[in-house]
N, C-alpha and C positions, 0 to 999 in steps of 0.2 A: 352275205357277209356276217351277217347273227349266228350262224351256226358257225363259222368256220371259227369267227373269236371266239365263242362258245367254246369249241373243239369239245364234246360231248365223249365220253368214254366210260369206261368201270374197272373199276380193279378188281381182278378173278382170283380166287383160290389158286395156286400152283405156282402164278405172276407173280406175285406182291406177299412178302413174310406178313403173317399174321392175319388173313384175310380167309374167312371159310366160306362165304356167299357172298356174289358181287355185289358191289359197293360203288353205285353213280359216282362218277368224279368229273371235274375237268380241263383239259389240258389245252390249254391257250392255241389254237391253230394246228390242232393237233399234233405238236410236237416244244409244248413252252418248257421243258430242262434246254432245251438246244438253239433258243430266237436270242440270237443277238442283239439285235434290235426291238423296239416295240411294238407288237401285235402291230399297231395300227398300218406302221410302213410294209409290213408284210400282208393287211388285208388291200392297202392300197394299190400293194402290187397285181393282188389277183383280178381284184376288180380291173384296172386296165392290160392285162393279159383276158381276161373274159370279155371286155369293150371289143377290143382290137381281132379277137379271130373269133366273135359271135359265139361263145362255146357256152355250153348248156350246164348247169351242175345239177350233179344228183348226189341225193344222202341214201343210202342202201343200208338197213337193218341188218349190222350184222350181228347182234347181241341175243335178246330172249323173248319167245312168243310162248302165248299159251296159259303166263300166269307167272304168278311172281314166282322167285327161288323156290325150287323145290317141289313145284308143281309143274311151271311150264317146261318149255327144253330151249337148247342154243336153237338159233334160227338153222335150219338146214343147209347145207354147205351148198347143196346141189341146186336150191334156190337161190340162192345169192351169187353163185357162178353166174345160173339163166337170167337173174335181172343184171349182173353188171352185163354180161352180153350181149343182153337186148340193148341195154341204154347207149355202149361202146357204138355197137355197131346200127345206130340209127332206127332200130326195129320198134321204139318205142315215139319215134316223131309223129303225131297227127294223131295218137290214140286218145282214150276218153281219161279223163281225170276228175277227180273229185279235191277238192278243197280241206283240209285237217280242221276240222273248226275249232280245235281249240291249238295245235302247233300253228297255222297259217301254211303249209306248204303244198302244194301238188301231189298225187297220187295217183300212179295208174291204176285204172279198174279194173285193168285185166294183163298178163300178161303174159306170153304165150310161154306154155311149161313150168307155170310152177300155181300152183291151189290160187286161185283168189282170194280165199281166208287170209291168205297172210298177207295180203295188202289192204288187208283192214284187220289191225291186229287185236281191235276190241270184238271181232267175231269168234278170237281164237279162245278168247276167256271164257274159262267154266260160268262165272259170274259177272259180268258186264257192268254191273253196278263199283264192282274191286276192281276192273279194270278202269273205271272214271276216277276212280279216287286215286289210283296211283298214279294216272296220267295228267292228272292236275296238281297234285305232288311233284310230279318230276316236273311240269311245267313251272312249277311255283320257284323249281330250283335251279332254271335258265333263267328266271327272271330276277332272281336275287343276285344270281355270281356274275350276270351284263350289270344289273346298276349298281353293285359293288364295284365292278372293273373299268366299267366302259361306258360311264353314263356322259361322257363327254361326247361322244361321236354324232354322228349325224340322224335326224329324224328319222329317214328314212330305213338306215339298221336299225335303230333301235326299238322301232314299232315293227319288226319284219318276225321276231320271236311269236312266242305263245302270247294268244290273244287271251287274258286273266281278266 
């Protein structure tokens, strides 16, 4: 439920006038121009559609590995096909995961057809060390725009973000 009020995205070049390198944004339940209602009734709702038929959520990478603008590249199309695939079609139930320690979320270790570098995307950095610092940056900037937005909600989302 963190990430989805989150609704995490970027504005790209060619998308959005005036934009020449992405630019973190984010967009309340992945689509706040168009919630008539308040986030919250619409996170309510998924949470008991996710209760009621056991369903699993996955966040899938589909923005930039490798290094900030300009260095890294967009995540590969052809990988993010083969993980929503795997995840769709249950090929991902029972494998091994690691823990994000500083996002909090699940990671598969491995997953069949696509590099395991890029499920761990601070292997993909030229520099590992600019990869902690912008990943705590970004985390720093999920944690500001929930307790701007959402600091009313429940413990439980709201410790479910970046551990800071």
């Amino acid at each position: 439920m963190f990430y989805f009020l989150s609704g995490f995205t970027a504005k790209l070049a060619g998308t959005e006038i005036g934009v020449t390198e992405p630019q973190p944004t984010f967009s309340t339940c992945f689509g706040q121009p168009f919630l008539a209602q308040h986030p919250k009734v619409y996170a309510r709702m998924l949470d008991a559609k996710l209760e009621q038929h056991g369903a699993t959520v996955w966040l899938l990478n589909t923005g930039w590995t490798g290094g900030p603008f300009g260095e890294g590249e967009r995540m590969p199309i052809q990988a993010t096909r083969t993980m929503l695939t795997a995840a769709l079609s249950g090929r991902l139930d029972g494998v091994d995961f690691r823990t994000d320690a500083l996002f909090g979320f699940q990671v598969p270790t491995a997953v069949p057809g696509v590099e395991s570098r890029l499920l761990d995307p601070r292997s993909t950095w030229r520099d590992p060390e600019e990869y902690d610092r912008k990943a705590r940056a970004l985390a720093q900037l999920f944690a500001d725009n929930f307790a701007r937005r959402f600091g009313d909600v429940g413990e439980s989302v709201r410790t479910a973000g970046p551990n800071l």
